[in-house]
C-alpha positions as CSV (number, residue, x, y, z in Angstrom):
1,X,95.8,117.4,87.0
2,X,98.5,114.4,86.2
3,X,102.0,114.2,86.8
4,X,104.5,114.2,83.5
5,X,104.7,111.0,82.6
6,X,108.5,111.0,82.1
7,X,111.5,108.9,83.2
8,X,111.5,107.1,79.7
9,X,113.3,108.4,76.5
10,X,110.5,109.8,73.8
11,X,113.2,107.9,71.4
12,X,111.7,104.6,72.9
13,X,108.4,103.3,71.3
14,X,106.1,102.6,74.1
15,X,106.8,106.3,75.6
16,X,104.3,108.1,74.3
17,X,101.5,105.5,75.0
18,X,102.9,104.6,78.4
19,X,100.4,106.0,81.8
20,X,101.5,105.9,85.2
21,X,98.0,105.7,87.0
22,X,100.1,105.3,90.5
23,X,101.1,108.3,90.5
24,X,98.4,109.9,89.8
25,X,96.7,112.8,92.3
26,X,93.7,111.5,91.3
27,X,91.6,108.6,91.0
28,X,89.4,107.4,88.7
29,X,91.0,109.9,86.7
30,X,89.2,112.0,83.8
31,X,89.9,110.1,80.7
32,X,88.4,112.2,78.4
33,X,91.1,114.9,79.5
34,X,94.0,112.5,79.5
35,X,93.1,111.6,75.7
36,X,92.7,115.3,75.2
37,X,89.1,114.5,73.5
38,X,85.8,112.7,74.5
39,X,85.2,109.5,72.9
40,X,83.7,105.8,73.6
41,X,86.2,104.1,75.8
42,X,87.4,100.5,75.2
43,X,89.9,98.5,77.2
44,X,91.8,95.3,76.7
45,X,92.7,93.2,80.0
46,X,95.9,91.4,79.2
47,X,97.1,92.6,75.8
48,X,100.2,90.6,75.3
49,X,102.3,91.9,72.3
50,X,99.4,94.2,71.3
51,X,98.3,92.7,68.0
52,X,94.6,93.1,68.7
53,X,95.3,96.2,70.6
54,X,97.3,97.5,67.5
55,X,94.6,96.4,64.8
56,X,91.4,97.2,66.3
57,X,92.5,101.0,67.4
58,X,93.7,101.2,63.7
59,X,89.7,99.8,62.5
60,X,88.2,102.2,65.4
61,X,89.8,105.5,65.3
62,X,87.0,107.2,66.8
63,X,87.6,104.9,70.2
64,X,90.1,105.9,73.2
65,X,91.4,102.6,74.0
66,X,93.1,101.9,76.9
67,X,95.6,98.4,77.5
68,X,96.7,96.7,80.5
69,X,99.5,94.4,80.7
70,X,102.0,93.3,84.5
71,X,104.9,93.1,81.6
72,X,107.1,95.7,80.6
73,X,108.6,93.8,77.4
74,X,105.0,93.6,76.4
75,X,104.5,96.9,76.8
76,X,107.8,98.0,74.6
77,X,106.4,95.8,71.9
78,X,103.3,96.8,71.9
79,X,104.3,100.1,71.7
80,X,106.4,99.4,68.8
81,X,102.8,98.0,66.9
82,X,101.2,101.1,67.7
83,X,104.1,103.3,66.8
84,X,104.0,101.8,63.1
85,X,99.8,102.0,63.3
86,X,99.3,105.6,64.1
87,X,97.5,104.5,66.9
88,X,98.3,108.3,68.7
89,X,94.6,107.5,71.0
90,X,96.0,104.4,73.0
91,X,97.8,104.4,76.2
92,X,99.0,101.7,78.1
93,X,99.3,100.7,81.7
94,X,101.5,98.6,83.3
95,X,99.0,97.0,86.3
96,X,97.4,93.8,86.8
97,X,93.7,94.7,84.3
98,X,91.3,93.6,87.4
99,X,92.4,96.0,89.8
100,X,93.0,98.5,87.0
101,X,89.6,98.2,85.8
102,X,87.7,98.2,88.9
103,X,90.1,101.7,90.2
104,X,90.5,103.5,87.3
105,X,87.1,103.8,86.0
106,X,83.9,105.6,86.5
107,X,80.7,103.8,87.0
108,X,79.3,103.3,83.1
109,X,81.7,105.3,81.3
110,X,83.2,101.9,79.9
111,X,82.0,101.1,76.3
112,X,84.0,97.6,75.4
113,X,86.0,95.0,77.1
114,X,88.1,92.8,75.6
115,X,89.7,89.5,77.5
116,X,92.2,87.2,74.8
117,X,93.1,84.3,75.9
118,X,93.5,84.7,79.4
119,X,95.7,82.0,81.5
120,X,92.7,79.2,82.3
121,X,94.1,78.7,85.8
122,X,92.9,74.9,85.5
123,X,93.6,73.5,88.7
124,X,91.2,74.1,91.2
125,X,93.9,75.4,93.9
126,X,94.6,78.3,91.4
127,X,90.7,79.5,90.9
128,X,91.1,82.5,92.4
129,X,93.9,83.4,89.9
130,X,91.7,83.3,86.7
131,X,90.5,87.0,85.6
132,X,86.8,86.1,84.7
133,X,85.9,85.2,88.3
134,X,82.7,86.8,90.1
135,X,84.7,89.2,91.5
136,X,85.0,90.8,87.4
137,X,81.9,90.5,86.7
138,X,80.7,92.5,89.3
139,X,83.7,94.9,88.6
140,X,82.5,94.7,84.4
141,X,78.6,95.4,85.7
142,X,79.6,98.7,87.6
143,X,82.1,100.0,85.1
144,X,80.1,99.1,81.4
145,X,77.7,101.4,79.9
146,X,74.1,100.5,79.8
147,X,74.1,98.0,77.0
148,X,78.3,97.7,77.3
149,X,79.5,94.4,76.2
150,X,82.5,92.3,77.3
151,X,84.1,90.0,74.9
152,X,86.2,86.7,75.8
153,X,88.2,84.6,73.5
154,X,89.7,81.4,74.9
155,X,90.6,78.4,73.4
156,X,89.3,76.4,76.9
157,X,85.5,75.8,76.3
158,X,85.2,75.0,80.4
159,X,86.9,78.7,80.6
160,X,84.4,80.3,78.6
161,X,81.4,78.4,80.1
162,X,82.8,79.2,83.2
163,X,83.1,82.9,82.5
164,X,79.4,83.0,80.9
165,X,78.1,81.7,84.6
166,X,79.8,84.6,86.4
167,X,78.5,86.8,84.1
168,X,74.9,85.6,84.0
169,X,74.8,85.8,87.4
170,X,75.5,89.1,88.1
171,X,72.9,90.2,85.4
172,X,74.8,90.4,81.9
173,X,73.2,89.1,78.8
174,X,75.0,86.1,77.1
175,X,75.3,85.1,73.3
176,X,78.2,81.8,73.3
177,X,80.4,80.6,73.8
178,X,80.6,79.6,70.2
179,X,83.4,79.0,67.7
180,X,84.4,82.2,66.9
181,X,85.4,83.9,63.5
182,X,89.4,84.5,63.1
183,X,91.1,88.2,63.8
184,X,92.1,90.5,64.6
185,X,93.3,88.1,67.0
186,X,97.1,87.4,68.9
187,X,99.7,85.8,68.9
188,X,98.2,82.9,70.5
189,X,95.2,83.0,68.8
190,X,97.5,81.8,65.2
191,X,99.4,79.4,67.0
192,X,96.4,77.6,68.2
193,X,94.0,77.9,65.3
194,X,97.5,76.4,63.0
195,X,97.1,73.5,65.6
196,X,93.8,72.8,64.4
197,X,92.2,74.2,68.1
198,X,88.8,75.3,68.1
199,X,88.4,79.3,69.4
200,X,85.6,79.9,71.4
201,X,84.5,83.5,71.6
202,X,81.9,85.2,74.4
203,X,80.0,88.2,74.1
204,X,78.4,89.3,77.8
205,X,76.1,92.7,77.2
206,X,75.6,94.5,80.7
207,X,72.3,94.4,82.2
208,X,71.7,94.8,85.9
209,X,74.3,97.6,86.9
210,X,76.3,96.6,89.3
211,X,78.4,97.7,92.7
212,X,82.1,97.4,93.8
213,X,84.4,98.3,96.3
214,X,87.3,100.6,95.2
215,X,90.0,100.9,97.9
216,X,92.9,103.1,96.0
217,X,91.7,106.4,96.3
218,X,93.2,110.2,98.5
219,X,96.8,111.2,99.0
220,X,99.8,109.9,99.1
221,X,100.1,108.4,102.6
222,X,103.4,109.9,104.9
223,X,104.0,110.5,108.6
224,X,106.2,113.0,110.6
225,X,107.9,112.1,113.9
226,X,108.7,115.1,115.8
227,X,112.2,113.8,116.6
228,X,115.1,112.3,114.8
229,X,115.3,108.5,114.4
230,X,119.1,106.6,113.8
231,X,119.5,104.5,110.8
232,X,119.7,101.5,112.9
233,X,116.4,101.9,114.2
234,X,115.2,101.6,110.9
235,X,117.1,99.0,109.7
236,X,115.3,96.8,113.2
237,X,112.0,97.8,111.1
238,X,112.4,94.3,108.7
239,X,110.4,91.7,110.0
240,X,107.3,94.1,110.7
241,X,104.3,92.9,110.0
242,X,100.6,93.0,110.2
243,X,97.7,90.5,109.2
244,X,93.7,91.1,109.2
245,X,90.9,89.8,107.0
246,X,91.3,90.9,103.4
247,X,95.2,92.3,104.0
248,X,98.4,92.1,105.0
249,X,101.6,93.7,104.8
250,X,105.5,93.0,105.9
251,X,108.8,94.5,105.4
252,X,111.3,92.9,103.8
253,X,114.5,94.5,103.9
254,X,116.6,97.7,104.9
255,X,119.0,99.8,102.5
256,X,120.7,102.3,104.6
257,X,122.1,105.4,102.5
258,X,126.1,105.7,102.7
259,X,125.8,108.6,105.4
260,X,122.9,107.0,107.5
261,X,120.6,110.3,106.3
262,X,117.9,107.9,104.6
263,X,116.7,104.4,104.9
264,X,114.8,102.5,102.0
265,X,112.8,99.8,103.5
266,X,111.4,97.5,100.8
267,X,107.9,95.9,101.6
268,X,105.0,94.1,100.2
269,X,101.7,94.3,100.5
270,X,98.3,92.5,99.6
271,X,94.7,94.1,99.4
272,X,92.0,91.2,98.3
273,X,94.6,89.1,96.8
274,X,96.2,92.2,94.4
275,X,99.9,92.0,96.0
276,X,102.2,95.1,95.7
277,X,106.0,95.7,96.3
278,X,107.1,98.9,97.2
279,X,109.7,101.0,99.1
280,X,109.0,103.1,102.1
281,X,111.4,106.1,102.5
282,X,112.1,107.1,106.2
283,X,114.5,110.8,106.3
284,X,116.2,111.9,109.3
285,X,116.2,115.9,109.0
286,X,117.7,117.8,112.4
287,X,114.4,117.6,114.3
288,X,111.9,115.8,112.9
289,X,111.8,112.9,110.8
290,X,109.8,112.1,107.5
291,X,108.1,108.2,106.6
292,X,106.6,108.7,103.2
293,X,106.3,106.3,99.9
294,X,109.4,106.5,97.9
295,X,109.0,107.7,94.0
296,X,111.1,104.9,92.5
297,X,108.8,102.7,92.8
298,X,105.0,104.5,94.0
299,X,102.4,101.9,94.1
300,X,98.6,102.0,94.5
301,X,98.0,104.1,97.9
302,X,95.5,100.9,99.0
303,X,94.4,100.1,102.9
304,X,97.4,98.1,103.7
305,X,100.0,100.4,101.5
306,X,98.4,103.3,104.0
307,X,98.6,100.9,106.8
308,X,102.1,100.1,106.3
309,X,103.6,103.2,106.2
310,X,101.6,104.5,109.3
311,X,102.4,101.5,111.0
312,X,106.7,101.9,109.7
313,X,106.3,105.7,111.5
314,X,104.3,104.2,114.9
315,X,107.0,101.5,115.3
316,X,109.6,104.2,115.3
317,X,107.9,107.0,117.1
318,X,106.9,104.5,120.0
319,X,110.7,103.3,120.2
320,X,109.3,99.6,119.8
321,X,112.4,98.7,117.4
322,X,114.8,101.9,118.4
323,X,118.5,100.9,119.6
C-alpha cells in the first residue's frame, strides 16, 4: 500500500524510523499496517532531540508512537536515541505536527498526545503561529479516542492557560495547569528547571468529539497538453500566481534541463496558513507534453498544490506565457 521508504542509507540512524507520509497513495494511512501490529497510538507534536520520545517508547512498549518534527537534524538525533533504546515501534515524520495530525489520522484512533515545550509565540502579531490554538483543539477532539488525553508541558503559565481555554471550549476535560513532576522530559525541560523555572504541565481528556476539515487527500495531481511546449515557454511561467480565501500559490523560479527536454519550476504554496515549497516538473515528449509534481521534493497533494499545477498546464496549453 506505501512506497519504500528509501533514498537514505540503512547505515544512518534515523533510517529505519524515518516515514514519508507525502508520498504516500493513501491518506490517513493504516497505521496498524505500517507498524506491522495493532496497538494504542501515541504521538508527540514537536519532539526536538527525541529524549521524551526516546524514554517513554522505551517505558511503553506496547504503544506505536509516532513523532513529528519540520527539522531534519532533529530527526538524525532522535533517531540516534531510539537506535541505542530499541525503540523498533517509532517512526518519525518530518512535517509541521498540526497538519500532520489533523491528515494523517482517523477519527478516534488517537490514544495520547504529547506537546513539550512548544514556542509561546508571545506577541500577539504571531498568535496564529502557536500550536495549541482552536484550530488543534478541534483537530485533538476529532482525532482522540473517547476518553483520549492531550498533555502540554510549557514553562509559560499564560501558554498553558491559554491552551486549557481552547481546549475547554471545544469540549475536553481539564486538570491544570499545575507544577508538574520532572521527566521524562527534554532538553529544555533540564535547562529550565536548573534555572530555577517553574514547569507547568496540562492534561486535556477528550469529551465532545469533534469535526475538521482534511484537505490532502486522492492522487497525485498532473496534466497532459496534447502538444509540445518549448522550454522558454516555461521558463515565462515564474511570476504566476493565484490568491483566494484560505490559499494561495506562486512560482518562483525556472531550471531549464541542459537539452531544453524538462523544466523544474520551483513554487510555493499556502493552504490555511500551512505553507509548502515544491517543484513542478513540465516534460516535452514528441507530441504531447506532461505537468506533474516532481519526486525530489513531493509535498502534500493540498487544494492550492492541485491548483497550482493545473493552473502551470492551463497557462501553457492556452499559450498565455508561450514565446
Amino acid at each position: 500500500m506505501y512506497p519504500d521508504e528509501g533514498g537514505y542509507a540503512w547505515g544512518v540512524d534515523f533510517a529505519p524510523y524515518l516515514v514519508r507520509p507525502e508520498r504516500w497513495e493513501e491518506i490517513p494511512p493504516d497505521w496498524a499496517a505500517l507498524f506491522g501490529r495493532a496497538a494504542p497510538l501515541a504521538v508527540e507534536v514537536g519532539f526536538g532531540n527525541g529524549e521524551f520520545l526516546a524514554e517513554a517508547a522505551r517505558a511503553r512498549p506496547e504503544w506505536n508512537w509516532v513523532g513529528f518534527e519540520t527539522s531534519l537534524t532533529c530527526v538524525v538525533k532522535a533517531g540516534r536515541k531510539l537506535g541505542r533504546a530499541g525503540a523498533a515501534h517509532v517512526r518519525l515524520a518530518l512535517a509541521d505536527g498540526r497538519f500532520a495530525l489533523r491528515e494523517l489520522f482517523p477519527d478516534e484512533t488517537v490514544n495520547r498526545v504529547f506537546v513539550h515545550f512548544p514556542c509561546p509565540w508571545p506577541k500577539r502579531s504571531h498568535a496564529e503561529r502557536r500550536v495549541m490554538d482552536a484550530e488543534f483543539a478541534r483537530t485533538l477532539a476529532t482525532v482522540l479516542q473517547p476518553g483520549g488525553r492531550c498533555e502540554l508541558v510549557t514553562d509559560v503559565l499564560g501558554y498553558a492557560e491559554d491552551a486549557a481555554l481552547n481546549l475547554e471550549r471545544a469540549g475536553f476535560r481539564i486538570a491544570g495547569p499545575q507544577v508538574g513532576a520532572a521527566g521524562p522530559g527534554t532538553r529544555y525541560e533540564a535547562k529550565w528547571r536548573e534555572q530555577g523555572r517553574p514547569i507547568w504541565r496540562l492534561v486535556a481528556e477528550r469529551g465532545t468529539k469533534g469535526s475538521t476539515l482534511r484537505i490532502a487527500e486522492g492522487t497525485m495531481p498532473h496534466v497532459r497538453i496534447d502538444r509540445p511546449v518549448t522550454a522558454e515557454a516555461v521558463a515565462k511561467l515564474v511570476g504566476l500566481k493565484e490568491t483566494w480565501p484560505g490559499g494561495a500559490f506562486v512560482v518562483k523560479d525556472a531550471y531549464v534541463a541542459p537539452d531544453g527536454g524538462s523544466v523544474l519550476l520551483r513554487a510555493f504554496a499556502t493552504d490555511e496558513g500551512f505553507e509548502q515549497q515544491y517543484l513542478v516538473a513540465v516534460r516535452r515528449g514528441a507530441e504531447e507534453t506532461l505537468v506533474k509534481l516532481d519526486g525530489a521534493a513531493v509535498p502534500f497533494r493540498t487544494p492550492a498544490v492541485k491548483r497550482s499545477v493545473a493552473a502551470i498546464a492551463a497557462a501553457l496549453e492556452e499559450g498565455r506565457c508561450g514565446p
